[in-house]
N, C-alpha and C positions, 0 to 999 in steps of 0.2 A: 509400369507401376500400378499396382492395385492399391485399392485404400478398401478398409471395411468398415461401415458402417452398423450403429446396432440402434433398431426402433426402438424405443421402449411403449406400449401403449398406454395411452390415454387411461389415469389411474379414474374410474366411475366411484361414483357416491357412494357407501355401502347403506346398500338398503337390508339386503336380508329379506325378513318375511314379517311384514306390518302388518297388524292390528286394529281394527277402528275404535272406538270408545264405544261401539257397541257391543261388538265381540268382547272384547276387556271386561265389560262390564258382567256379560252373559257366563263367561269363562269363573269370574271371581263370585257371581253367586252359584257355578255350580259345585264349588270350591267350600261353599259354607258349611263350618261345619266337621270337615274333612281335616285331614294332617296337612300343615301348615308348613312341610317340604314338598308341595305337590308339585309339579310342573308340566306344561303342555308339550308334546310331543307332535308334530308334524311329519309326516312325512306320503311316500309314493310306496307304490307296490304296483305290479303287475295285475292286471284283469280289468274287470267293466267292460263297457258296451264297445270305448274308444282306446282302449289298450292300456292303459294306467290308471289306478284309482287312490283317491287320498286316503291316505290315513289319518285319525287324530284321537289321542289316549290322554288320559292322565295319569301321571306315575308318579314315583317316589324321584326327588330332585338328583336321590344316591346314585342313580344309573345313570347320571349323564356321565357318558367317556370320553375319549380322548377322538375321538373319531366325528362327535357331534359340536356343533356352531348353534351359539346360545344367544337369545334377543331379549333382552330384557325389555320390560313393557310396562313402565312407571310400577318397579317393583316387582311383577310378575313374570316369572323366567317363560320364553316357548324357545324350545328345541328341536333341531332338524340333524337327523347325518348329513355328513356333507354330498354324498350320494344322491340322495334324495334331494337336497338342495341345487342340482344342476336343474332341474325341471321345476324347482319353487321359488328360484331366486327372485325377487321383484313383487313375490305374491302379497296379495293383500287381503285379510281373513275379514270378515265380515259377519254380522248378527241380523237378522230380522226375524221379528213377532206378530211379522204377517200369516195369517190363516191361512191363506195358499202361496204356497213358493218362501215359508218362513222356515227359518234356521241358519246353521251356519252357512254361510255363501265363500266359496273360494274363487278369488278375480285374478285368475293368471297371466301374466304378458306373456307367457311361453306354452301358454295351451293355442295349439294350430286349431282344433275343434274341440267342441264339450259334448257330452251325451245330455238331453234333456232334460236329465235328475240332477245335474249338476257335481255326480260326485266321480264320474268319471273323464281320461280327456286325451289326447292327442297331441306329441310334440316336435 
């Protein structure tokens, strides 16, 4: 007699790709001003020091497709492909108006190494 079993795994939290109330804040005054369909865009590409580098744009809200996974962020959309989302999942965007090492900061759980400048990384 066989019997078969089926695991289902462990459903996790969805985090997606968080925001601090710095960044938010940094994103919405760069935003001043500008069309008021704008939205962040996120995502990965190829190259840098550590073989992936982030990307981040702002576009018109009309391009998001059917292909990308949307975070709203107390009213503010950021957007990633779900592509790019395999290596950002969990990330946490970040602001600092420190003189040295200030800007955006990206805090990866799935970067294995960072390149020094922070904007590239390894997974």
């Amino acid at each position: 007699m066989t019997s078969s079993s089926t695991t289902t795994p462990r459903r996790l939290p969805r985090r997606g790709i968080q925001m601090t109330e710095n960044a938010l804040a940094e994103v919405r005054r760069l935003c001043e001003g500008r069309s008021e369909d704008l939205i962040l865009r996120v995502g990965v590409k190829g190259g840098g020091c550590s073989g992936l580098t982030y990307t981040m744009d702002f576009e018109d809200a009309a391009n998001i497709g059917e292909r990308d996974e949307v975070f709203d962020h107390d009213g503010f959309k950021l957007v990633s492909d779900k592509k790019s989302l395999l290596f950002l999942y969990g990330l946490v965007l970040d602001y600092s108006d420190e003189l040295l090492g200030g800007g955006f900061q990206f805090n990866n759980p799935n970067a294995e190494r960072t390149c020094s400048c922070g904007s590239s990384f390894s997974a």
